[in-house]
mmCIF entry with sequence, helices, sheets and N, C-alpha, C, O atoms, coordinates in Angstrom:
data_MODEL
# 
_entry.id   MODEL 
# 
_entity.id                         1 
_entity.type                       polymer 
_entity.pdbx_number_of_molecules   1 
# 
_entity_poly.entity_id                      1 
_entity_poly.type                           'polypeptide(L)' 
_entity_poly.nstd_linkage                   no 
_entity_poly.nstd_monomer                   no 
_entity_poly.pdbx_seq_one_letter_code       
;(UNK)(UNK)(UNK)(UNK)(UNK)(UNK)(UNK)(UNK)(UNK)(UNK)(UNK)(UNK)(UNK)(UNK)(UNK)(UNK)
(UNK)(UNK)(UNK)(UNK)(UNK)(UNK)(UNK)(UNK)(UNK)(UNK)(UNK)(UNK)(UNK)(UNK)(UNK)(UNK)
(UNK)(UNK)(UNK)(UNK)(UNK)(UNK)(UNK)(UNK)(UNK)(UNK)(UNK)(UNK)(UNK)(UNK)(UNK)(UNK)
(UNK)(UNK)(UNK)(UNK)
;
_entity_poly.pdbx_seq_one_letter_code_can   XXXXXXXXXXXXXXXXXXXXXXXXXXXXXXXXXXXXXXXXXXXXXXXXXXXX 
_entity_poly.pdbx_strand_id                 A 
# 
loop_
_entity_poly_seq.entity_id 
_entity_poly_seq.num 
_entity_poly_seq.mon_id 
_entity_poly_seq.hetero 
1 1  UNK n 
1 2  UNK n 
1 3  UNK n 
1 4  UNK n 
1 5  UNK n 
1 6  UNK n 
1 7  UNK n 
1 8  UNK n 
1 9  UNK n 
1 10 UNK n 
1 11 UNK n 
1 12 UNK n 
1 13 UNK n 
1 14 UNK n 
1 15 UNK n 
1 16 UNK n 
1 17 UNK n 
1 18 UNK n 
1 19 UNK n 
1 20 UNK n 
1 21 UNK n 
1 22 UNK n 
1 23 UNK n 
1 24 UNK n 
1 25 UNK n 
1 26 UNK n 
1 27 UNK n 
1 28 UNK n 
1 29 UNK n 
1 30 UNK n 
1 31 UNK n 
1 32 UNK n 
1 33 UNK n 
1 34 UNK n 
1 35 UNK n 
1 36 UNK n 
1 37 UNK n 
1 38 UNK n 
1 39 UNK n 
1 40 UNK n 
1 41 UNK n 
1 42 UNK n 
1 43 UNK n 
1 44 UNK n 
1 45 UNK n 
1 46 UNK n 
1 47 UNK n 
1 48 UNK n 
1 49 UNK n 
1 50 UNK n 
1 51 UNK n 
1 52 UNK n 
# 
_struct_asym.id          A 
_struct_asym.entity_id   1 
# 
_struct_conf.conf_type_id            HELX_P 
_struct_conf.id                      HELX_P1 
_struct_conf.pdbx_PDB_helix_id       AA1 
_struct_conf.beg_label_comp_id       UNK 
_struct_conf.beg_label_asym_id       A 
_struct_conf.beg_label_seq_id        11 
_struct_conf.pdbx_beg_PDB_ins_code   ? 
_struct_conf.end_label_comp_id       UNK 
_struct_conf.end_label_asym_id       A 
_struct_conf.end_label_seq_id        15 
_struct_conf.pdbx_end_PDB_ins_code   ? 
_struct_conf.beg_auth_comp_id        UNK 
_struct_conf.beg_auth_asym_id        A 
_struct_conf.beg_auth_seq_id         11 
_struct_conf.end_auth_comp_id        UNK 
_struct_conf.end_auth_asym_id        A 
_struct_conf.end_auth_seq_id         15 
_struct_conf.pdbx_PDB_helix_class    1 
_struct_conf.details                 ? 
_struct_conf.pdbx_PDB_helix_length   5 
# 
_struct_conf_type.id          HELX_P 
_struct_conf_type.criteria    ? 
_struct_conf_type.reference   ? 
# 
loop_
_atom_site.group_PDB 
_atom_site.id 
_atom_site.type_symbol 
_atom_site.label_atom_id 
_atom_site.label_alt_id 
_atom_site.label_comp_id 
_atom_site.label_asym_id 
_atom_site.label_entity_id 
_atom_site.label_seq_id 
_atom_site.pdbx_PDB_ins_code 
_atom_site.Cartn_x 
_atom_site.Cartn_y 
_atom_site.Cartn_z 
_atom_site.occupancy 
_atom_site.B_iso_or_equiv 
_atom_site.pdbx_formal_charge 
_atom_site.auth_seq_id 
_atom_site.auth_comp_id 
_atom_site.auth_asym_id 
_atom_site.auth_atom_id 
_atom_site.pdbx_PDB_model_num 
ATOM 1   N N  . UNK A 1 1  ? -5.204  -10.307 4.980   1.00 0.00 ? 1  UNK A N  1 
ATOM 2   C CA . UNK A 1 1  ? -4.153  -10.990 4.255   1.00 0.00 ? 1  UNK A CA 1 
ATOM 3   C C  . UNK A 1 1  ? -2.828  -10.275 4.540   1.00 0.00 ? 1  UNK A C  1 
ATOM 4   O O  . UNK A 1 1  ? -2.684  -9.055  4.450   1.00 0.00 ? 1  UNK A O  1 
ATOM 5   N N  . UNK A 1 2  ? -2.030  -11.002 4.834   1.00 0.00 ? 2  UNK A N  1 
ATOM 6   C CA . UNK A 1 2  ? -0.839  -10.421 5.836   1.00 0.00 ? 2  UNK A CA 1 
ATOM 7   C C  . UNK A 1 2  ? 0.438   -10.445 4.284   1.00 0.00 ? 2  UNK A C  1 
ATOM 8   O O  . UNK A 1 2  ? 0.807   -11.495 3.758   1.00 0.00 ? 2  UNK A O  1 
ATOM 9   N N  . UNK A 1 3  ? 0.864   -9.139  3.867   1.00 0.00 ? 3  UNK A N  1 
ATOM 10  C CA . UNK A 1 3  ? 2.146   -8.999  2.364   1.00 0.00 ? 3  UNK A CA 1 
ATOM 11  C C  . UNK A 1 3  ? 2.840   -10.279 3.004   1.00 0.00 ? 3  UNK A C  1 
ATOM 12  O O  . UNK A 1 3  ? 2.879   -10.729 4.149   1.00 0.00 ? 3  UNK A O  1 
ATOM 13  N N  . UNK A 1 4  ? 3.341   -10.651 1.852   1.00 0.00 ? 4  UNK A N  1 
ATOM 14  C CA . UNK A 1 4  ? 4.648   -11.776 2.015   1.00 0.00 ? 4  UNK A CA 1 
ATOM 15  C C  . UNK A 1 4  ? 5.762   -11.269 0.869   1.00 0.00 ? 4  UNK A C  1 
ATOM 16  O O  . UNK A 1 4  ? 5.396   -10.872 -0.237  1.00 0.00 ? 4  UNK A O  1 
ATOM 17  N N  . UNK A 1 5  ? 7.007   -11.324 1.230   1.00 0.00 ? 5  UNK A N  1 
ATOM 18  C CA . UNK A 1 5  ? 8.011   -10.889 0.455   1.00 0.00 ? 5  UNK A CA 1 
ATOM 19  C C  . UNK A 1 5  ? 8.081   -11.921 -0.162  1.00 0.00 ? 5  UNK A C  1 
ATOM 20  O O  . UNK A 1 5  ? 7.741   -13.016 0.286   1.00 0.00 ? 5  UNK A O  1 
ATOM 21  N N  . UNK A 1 6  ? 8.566   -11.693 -1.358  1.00 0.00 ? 6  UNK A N  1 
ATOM 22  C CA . UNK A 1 6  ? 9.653   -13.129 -2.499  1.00 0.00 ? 6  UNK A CA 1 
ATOM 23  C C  . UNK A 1 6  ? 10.824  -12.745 -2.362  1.00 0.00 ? 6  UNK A C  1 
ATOM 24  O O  . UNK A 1 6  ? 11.760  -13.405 -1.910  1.00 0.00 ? 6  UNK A O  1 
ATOM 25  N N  . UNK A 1 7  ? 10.835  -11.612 -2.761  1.00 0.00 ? 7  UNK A N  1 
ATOM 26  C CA . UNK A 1 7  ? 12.676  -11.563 -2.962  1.00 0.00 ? 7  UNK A CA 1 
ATOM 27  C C  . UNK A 1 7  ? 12.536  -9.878  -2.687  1.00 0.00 ? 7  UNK A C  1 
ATOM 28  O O  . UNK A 1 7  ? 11.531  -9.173  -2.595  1.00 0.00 ? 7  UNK A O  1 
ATOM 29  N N  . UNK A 1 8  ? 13.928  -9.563  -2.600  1.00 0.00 ? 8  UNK A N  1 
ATOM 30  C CA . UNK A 1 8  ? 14.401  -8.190  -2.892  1.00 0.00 ? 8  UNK A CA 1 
ATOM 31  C C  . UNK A 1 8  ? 15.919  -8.206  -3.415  1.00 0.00 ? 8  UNK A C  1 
ATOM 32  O O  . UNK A 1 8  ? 16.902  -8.859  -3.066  1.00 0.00 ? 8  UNK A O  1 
ATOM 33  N N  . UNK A 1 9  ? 15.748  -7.389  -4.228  1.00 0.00 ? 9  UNK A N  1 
ATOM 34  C CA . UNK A 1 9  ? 16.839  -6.807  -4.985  1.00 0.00 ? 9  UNK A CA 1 
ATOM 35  C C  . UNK A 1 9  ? 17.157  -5.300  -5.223  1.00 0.00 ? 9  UNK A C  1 
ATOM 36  O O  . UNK A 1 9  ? 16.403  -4.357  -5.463  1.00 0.00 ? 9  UNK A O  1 
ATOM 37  N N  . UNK A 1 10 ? 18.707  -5.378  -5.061  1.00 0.00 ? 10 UNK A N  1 
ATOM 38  C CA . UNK A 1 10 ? 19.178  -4.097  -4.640  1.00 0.00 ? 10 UNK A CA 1 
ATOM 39  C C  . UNK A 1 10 ? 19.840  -3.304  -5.733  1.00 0.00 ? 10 UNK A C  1 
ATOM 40  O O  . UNK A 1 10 ? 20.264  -3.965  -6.681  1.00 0.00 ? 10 UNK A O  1 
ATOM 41  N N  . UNK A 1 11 ? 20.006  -1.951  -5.763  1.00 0.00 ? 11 UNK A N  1 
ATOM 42  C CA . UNK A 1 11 ? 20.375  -1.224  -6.816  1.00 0.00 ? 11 UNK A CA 1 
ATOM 43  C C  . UNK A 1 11 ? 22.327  -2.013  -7.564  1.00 0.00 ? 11 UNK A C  1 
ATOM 44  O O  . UNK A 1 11 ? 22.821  -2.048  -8.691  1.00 0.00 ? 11 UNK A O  1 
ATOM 45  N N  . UNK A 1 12 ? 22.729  -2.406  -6.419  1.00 0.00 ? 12 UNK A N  1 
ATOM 46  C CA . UNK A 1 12 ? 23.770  -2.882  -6.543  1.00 0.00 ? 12 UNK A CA 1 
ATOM 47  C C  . UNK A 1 12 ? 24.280  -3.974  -7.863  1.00 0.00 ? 12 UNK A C  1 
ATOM 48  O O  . UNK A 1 12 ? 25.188  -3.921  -8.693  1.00 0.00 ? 12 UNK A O  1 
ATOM 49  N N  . UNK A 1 13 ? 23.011  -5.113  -7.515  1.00 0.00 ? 13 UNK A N  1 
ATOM 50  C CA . UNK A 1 13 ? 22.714  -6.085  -8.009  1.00 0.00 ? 13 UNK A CA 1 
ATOM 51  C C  . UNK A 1 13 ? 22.780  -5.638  -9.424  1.00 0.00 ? 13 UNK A C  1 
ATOM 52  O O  . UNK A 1 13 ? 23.564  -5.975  -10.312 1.00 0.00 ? 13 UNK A O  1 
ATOM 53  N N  . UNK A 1 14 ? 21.638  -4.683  -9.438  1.00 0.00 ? 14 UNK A N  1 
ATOM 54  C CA . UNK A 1 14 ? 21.234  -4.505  -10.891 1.00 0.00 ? 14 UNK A CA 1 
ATOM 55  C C  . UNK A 1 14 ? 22.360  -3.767  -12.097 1.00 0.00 ? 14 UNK A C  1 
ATOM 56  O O  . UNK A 1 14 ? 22.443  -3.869  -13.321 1.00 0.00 ? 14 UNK A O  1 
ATOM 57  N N  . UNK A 1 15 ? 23.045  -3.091  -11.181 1.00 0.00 ? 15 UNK A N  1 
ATOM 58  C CA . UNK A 1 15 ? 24.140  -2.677  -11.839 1.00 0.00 ? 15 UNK A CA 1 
ATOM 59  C C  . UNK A 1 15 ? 24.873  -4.026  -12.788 1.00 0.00 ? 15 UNK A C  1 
ATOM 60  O O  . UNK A 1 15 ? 25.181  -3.885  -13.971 1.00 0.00 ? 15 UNK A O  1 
ATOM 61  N N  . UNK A 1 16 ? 25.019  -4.986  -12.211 1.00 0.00 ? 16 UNK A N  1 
ATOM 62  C CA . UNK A 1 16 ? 25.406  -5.841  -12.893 1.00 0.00 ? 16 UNK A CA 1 
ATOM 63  C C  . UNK A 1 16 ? 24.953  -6.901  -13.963 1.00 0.00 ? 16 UNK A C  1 
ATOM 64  O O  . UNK A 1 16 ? 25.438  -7.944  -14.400 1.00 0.00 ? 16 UNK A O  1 
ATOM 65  N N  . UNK A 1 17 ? 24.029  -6.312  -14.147 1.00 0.00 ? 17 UNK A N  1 
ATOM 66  C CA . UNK A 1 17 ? 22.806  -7.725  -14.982 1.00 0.00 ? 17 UNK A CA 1 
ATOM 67  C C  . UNK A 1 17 ? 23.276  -6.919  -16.561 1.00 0.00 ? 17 UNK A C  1 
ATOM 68  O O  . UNK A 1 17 ? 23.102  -5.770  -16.967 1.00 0.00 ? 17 UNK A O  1 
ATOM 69  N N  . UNK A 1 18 ? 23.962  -8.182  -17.197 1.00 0.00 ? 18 UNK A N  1 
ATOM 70  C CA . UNK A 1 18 ? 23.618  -7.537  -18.826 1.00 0.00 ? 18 UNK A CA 1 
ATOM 71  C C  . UNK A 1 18 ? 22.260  -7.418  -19.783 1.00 0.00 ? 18 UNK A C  1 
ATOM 72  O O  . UNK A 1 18 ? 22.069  -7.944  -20.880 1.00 0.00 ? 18 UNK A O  1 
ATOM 73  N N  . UNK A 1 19 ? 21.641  -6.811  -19.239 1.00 0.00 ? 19 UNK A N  1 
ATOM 74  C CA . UNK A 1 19 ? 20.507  -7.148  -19.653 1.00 0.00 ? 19 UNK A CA 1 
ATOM 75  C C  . UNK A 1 19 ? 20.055  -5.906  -20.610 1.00 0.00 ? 19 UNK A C  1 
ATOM 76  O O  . UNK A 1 19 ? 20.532  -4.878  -20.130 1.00 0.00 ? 19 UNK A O  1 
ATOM 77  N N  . UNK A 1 20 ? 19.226  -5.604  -21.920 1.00 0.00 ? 20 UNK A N  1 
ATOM 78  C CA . UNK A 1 20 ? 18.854  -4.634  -22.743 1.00 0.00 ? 20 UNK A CA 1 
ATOM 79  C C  . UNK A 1 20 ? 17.828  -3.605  -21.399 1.00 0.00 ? 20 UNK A C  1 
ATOM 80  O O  . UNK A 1 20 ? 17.120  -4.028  -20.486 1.00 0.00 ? 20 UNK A O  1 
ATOM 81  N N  . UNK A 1 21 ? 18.206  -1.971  -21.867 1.00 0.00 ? 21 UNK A N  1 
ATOM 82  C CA . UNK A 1 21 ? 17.624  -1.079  -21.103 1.00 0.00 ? 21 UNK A CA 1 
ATOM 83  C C  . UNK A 1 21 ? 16.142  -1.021  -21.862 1.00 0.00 ? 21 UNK A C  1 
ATOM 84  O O  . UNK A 1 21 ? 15.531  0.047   -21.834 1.00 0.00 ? 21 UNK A O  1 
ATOM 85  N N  . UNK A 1 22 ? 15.774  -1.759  -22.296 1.00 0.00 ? 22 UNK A N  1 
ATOM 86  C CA . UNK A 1 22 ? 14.165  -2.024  -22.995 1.00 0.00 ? 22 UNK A CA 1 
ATOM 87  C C  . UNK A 1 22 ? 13.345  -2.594  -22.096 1.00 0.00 ? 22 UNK A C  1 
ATOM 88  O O  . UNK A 1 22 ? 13.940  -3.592  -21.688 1.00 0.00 ? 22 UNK A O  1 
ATOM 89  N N  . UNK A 1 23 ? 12.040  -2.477  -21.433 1.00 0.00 ? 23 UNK A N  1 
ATOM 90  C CA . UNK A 1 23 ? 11.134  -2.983  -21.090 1.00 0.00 ? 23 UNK A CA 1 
ATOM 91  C C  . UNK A 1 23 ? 9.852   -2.973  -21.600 1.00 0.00 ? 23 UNK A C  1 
ATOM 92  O O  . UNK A 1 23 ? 9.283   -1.881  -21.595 1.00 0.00 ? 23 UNK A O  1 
ATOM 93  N N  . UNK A 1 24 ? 9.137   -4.131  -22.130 1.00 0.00 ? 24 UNK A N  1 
ATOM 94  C CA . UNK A 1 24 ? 7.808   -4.107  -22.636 1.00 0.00 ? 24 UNK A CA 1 
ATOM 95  C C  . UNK A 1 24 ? 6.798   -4.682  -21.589 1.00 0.00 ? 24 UNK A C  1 
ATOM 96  O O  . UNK A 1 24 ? 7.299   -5.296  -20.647 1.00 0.00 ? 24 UNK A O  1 
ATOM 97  N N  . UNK A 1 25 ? 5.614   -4.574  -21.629 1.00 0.00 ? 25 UNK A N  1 
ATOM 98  C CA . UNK A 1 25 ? 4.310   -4.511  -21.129 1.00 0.00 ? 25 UNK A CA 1 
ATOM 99  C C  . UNK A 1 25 ? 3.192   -5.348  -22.002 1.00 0.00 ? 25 UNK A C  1 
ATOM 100 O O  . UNK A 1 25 ? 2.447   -4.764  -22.789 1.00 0.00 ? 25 UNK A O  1 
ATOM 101 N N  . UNK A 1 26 ? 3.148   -6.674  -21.803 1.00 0.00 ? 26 UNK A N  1 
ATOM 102 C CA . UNK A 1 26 ? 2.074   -6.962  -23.481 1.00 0.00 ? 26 UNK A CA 1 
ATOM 103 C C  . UNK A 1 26 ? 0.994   -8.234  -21.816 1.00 0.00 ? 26 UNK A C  1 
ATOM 104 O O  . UNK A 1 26 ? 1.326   -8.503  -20.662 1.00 0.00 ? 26 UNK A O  1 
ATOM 105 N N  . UNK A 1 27 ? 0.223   -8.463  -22.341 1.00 0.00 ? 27 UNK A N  1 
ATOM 106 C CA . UNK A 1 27 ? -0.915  -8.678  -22.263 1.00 0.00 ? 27 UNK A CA 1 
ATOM 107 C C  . UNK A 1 27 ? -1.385  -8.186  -21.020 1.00 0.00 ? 27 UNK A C  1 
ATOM 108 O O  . UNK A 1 27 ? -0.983  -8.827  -20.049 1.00 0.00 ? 27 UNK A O  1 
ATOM 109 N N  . UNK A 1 28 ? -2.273  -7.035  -20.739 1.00 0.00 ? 28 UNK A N  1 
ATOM 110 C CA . UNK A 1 28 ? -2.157  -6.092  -20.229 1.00 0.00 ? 28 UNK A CA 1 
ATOM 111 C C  . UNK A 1 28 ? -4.189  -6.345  -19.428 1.00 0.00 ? 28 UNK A C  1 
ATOM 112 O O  . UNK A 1 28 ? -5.057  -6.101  -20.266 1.00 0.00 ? 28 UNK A O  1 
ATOM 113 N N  . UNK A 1 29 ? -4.633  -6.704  -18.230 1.00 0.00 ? 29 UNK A N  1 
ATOM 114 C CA . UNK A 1 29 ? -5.691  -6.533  -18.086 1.00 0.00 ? 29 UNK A CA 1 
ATOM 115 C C  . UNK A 1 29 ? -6.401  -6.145  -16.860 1.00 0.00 ? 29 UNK A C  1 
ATOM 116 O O  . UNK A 1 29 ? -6.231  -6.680  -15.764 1.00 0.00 ? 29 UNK A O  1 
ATOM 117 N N  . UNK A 1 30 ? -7.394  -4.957  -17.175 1.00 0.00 ? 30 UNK A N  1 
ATOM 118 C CA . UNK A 1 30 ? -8.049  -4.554  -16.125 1.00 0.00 ? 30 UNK A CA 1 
ATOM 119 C C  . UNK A 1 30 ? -8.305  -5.071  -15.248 1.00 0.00 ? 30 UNK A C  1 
ATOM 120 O O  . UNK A 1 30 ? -9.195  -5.912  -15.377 1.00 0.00 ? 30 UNK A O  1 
ATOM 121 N N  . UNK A 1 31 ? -7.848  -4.928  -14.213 1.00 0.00 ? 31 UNK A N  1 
ATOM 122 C CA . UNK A 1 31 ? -8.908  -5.583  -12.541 1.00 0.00 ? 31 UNK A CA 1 
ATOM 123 C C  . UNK A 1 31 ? -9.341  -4.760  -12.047 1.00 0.00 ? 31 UNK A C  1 
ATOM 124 O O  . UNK A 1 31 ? -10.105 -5.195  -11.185 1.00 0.00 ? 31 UNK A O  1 
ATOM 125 N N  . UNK A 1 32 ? -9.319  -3.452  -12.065 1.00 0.00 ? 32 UNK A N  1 
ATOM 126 C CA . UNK A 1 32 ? -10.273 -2.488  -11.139 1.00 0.00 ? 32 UNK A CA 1 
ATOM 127 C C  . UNK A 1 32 ? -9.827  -1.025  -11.965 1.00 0.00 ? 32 UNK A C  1 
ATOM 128 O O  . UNK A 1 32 ? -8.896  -0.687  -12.696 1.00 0.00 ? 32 UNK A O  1 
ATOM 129 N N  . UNK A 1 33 ? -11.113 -0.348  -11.373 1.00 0.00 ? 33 UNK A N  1 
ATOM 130 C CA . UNK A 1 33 ? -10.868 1.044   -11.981 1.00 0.00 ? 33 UNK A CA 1 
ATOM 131 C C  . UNK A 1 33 ? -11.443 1.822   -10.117 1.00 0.00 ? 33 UNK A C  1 
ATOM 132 O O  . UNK A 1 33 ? -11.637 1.223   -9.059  1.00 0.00 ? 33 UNK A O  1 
ATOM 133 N N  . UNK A 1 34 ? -11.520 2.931   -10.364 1.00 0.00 ? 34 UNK A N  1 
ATOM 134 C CA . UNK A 1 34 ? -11.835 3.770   -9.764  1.00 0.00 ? 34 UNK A CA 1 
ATOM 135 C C  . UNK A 1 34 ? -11.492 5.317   -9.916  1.00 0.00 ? 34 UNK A C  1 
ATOM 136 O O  . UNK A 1 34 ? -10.561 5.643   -10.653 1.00 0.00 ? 34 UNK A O  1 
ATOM 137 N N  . UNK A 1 35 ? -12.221 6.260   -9.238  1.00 0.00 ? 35 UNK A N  1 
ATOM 138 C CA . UNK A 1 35 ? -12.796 7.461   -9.715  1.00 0.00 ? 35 UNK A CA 1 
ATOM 139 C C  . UNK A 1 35 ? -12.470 8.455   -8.179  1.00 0.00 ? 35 UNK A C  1 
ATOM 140 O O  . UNK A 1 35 ? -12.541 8.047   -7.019  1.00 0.00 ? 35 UNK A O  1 
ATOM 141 N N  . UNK A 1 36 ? -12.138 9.724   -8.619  1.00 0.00 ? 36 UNK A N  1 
ATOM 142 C CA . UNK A 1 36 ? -11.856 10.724  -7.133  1.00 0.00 ? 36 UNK A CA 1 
ATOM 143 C C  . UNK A 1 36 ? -13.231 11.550  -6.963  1.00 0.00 ? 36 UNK A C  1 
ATOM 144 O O  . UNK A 1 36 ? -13.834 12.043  -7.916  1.00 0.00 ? 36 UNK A O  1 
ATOM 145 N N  . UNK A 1 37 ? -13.616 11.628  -5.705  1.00 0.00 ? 37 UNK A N  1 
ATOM 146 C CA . UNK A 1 37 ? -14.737 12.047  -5.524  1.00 0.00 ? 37 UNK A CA 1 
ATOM 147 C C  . UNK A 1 37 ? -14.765 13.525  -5.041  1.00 0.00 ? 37 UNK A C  1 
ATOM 148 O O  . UNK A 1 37 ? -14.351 13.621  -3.886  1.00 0.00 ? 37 UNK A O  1 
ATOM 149 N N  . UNK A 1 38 ? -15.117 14.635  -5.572  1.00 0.00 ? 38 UNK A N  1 
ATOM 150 C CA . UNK A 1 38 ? -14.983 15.635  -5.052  1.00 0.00 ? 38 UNK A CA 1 
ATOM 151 C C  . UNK A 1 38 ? -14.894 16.268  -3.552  1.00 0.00 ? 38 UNK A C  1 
ATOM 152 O O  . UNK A 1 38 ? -15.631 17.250  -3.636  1.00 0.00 ? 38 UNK A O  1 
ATOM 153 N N  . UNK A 1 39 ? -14.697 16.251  -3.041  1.00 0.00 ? 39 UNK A N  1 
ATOM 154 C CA . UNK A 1 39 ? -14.813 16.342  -0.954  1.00 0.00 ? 39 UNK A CA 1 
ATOM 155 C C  . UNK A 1 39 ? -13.535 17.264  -0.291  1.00 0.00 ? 39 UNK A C  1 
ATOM 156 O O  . UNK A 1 39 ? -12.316 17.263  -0.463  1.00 0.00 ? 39 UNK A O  1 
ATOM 157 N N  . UNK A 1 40 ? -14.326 17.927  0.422   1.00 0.00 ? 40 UNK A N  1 
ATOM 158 C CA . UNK A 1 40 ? -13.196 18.022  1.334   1.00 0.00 ? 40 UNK A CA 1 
ATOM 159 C C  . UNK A 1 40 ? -11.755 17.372  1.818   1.00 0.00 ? 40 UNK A C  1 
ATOM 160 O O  . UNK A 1 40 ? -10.983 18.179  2.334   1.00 0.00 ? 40 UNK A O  1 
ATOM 161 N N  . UNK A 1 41 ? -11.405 16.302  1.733   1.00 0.00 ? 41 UNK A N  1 
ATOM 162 C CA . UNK A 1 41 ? -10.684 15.598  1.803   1.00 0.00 ? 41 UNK A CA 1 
ATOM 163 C C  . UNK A 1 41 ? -9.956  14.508  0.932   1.00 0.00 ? 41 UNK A C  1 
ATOM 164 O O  . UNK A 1 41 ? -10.276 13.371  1.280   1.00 0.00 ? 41 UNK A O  1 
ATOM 165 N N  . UNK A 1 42 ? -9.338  14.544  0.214   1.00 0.00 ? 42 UNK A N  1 
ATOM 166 C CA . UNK A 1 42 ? -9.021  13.444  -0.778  1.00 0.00 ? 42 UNK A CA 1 
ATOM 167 C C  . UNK A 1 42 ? -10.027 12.026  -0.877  1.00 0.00 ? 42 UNK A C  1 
ATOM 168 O O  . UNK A 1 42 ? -10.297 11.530  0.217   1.00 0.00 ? 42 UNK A O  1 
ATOM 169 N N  . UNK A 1 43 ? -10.387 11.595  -1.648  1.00 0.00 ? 43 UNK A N  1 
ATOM 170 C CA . UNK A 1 43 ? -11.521 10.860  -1.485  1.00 0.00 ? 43 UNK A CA 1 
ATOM 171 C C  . UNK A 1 43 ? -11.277 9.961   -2.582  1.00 0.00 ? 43 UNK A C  1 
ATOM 172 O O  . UNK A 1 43 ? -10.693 10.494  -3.525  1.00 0.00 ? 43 UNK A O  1 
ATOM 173 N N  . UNK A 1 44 ? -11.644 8.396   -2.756  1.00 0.00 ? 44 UNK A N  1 
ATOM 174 C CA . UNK A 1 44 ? -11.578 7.751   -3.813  1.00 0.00 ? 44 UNK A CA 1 
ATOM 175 C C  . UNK A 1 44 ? -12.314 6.684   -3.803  1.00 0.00 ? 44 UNK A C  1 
ATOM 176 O O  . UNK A 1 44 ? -12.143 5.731   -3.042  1.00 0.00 ? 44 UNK A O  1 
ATOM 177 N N  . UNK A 1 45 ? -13.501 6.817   -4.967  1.00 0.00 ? 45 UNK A N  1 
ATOM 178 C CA . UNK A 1 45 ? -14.596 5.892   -5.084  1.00 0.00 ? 45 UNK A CA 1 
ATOM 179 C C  . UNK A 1 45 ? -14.113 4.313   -6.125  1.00 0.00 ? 45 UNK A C  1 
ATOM 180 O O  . UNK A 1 45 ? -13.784 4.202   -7.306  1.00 0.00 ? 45 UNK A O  1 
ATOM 181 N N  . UNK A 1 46 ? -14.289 3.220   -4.929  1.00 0.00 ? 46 UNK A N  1 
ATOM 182 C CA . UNK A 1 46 ? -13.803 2.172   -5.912  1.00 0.00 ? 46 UNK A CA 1 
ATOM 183 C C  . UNK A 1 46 ? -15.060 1.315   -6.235  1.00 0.00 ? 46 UNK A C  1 
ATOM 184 O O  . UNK A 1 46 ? -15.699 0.871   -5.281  1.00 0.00 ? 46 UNK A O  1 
ATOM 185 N N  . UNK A 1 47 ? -15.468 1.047   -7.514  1.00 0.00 ? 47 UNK A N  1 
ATOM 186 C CA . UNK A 1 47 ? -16.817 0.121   -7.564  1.00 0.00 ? 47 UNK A CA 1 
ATOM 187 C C  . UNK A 1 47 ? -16.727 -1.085  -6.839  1.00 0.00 ? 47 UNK A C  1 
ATOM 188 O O  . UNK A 1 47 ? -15.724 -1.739  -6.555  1.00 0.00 ? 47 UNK A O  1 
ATOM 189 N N  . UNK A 1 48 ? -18.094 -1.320  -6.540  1.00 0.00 ? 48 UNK A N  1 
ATOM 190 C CA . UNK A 1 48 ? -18.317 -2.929  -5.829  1.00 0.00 ? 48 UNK A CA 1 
ATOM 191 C C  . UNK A 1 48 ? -17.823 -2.973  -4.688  1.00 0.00 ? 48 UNK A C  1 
ATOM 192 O O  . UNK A 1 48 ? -17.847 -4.055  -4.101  1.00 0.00 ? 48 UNK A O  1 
ATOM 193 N N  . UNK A 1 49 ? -17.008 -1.367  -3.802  1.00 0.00 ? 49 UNK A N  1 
ATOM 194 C CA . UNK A 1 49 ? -16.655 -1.378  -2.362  1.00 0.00 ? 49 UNK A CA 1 
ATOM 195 C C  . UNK A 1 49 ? -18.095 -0.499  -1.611  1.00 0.00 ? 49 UNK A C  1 
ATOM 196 O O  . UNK A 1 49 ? -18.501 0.624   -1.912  1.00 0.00 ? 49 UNK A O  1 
ATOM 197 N N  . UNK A 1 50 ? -18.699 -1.533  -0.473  1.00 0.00 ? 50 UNK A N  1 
ATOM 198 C CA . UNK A 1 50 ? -19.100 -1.113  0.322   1.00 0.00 ? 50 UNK A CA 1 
ATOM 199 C C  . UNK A 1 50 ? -19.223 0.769   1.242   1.00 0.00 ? 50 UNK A C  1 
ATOM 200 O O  . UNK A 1 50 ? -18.295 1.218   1.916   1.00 0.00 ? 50 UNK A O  1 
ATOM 201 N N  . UNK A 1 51 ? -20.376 1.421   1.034   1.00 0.00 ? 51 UNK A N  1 
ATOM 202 C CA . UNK A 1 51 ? -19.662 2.942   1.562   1.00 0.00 ? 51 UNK A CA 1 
ATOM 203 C C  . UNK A 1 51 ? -19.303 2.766   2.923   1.00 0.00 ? 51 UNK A C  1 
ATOM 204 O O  . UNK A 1 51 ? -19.682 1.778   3.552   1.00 0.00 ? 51 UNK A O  1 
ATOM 205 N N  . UNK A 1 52 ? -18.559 3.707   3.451   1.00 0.00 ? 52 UNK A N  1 
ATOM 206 C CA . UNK A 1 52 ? -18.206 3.498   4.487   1.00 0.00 ? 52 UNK A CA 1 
ATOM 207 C C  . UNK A 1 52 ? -18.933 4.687   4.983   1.00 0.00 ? 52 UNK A C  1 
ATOM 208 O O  . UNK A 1 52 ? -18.895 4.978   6.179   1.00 0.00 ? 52 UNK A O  1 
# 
């Protein structure tokens, strides 16, 4: 699956938006977890992925 942009917006822009410095977060839901696996090498176990 190849990213596709929507938009970008620049620090510039934002300077100008009257907008409240408040941001909330509400209905909030898990799609994946995962876990670091001890190893030599940075390592990260994701459930339901195939080992490699």
């Amino acid at each position: 699956m190849t990213p596709t942009t929507i938009a970008q917006i620049s620090r510039l822009e934002l300077q100008d938006l009257s907008t409240p410095f408040e941001a909330t977060i509400t209905d909030v839901k898990q799609l994946s977890s995962y876990n670091w696996i001890e190893a030599s090498s940075p390592t990260i176990a994701v459930p339901g992925t195939p080992p490699l």
